[in-house]
N, C-alpha and C positions, 0 to 999 in steps of 0.2 A: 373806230371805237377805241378808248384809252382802254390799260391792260389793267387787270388786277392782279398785283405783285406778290401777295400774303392772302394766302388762305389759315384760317384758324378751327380748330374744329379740338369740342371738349367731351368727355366722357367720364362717368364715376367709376369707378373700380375699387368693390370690399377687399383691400391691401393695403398693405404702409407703404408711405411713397417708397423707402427705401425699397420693397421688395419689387416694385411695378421697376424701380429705377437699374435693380439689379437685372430685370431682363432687355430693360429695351437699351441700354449702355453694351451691349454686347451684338453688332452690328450683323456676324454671323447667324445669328437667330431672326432675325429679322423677316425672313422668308414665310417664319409660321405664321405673320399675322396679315405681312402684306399680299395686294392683287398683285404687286406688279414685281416686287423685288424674291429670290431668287434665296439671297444672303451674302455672305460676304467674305471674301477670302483677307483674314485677318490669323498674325503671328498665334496668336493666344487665343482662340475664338472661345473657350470656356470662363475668360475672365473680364470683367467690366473694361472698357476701352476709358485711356485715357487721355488728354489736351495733347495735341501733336502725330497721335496715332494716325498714321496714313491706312487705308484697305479699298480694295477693291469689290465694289456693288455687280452682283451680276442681276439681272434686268431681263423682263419679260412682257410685253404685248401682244397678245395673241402668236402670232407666229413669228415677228420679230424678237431677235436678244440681243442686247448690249449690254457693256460694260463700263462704270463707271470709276473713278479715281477721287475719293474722299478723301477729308483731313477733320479730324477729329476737333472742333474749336471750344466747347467747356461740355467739364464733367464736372458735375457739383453734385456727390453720391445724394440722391432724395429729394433733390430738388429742380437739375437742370440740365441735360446732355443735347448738344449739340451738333452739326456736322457740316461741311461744305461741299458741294460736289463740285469738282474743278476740272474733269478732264473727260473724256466720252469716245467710245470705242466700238467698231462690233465686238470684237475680240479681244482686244485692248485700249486702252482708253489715249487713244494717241492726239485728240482735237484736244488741246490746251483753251479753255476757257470759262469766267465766272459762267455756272447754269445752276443751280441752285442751293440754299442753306435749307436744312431740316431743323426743326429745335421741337425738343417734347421737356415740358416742365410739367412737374408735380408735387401739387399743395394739399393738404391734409383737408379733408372736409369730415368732418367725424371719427367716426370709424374708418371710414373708405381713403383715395384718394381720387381728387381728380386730376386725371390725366389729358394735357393740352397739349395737341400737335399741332406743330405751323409749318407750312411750307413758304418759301419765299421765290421767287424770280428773280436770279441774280443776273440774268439777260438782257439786263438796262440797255445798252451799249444797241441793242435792235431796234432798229426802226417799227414802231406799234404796226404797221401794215405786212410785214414782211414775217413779225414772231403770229400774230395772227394768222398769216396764211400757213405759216409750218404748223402752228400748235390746231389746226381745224384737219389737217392732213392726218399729223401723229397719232389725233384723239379719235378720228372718225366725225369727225363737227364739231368739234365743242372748243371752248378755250381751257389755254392749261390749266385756270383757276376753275375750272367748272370741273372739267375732270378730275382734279386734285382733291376736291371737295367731297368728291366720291372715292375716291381711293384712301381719302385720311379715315373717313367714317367708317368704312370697311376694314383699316387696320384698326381701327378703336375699337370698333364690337368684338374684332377677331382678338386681340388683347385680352379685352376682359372675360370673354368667352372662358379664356383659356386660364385665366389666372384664376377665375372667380369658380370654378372649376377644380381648382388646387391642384394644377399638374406644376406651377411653378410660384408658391407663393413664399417660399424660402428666399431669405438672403445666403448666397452661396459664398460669401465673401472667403 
């Protein structure tokens, strides 16, 4: 069975893109909205990350944890933050290799924004039978796009939950 590489998953949120973009450009925070990530040990974690910025993801599966080795690839304040995860660890992220880009854009739709998260598989380089058989292991059955799918939508609601809520709808700039 061929793989699907991009998962896409959208959400409205009553905020300006700027302020949706001033929390999820801050990698450290990350942990309040996702299932799986943890946050992120970053220089400055109180202020937006920018193009280049290297940090480390810590990571959680039920009882497994690892760690991952990002690089920050566009910050566009209100409109486009990105990342790549490049390296993977229990402890430290010592396996050198493309695994996947995150990218969250945000376009004004009225008053609100919508907020679109993509996940991508940068695990070209696998044989489809072999990432298949790991990503049915990791997941508990499922493929990494079917799982991802549920974990993006889960940090979407958790997002807006939280923003729409007003615990963070300031630009902290």
């Amino acid at each position: 069975m061929p793989r699907t590489f991009t998962v896409t998953r959208s959400i409205l949120v009553e905020a300006s893109p700027l302020s949706v973009y001033e929390e999820v450009s801050r990698p450290a925070q990350m942990g309040r909205w996702s299932p799986e990530n943890l946050g992120a040990t970053v220089a400055r974690p109180d202020e937006p990350a920018q193009v280049g910025l290297v940090f480390e993801g810590h990571n959680k599966r039920g009882p497994f944890r690892w760690t991952t080795r990002c690089t920050v690839t566009v910050a566009e304040p209100g409109r486009r933050f990105a990342f790549r995860v490049h390296a993977i660890g229990v402890k430290r992220p010592r396996l050198r290799a493309p695994i996947a880009t995150w990218e969250y854009r945000f376009a004004p739709d009225g008053t609100a924004t919508r907020v679109t998260e993509s996940w991508t598989d940068d695990r070209r380089s696998w044989p489809d039978f072999v990432a298949n058989a790991f990503d049915r292991m990791a997941t508990g059955g499922k493929t990494f796009a079917a799982f991802q799918t549920g974990n993006t939508d889960r940090t979407l609601r958790n997002l807006k939950r939280e923003i729409e809520a007003g615990r963070s709808t300031q630009p902290r700039s």
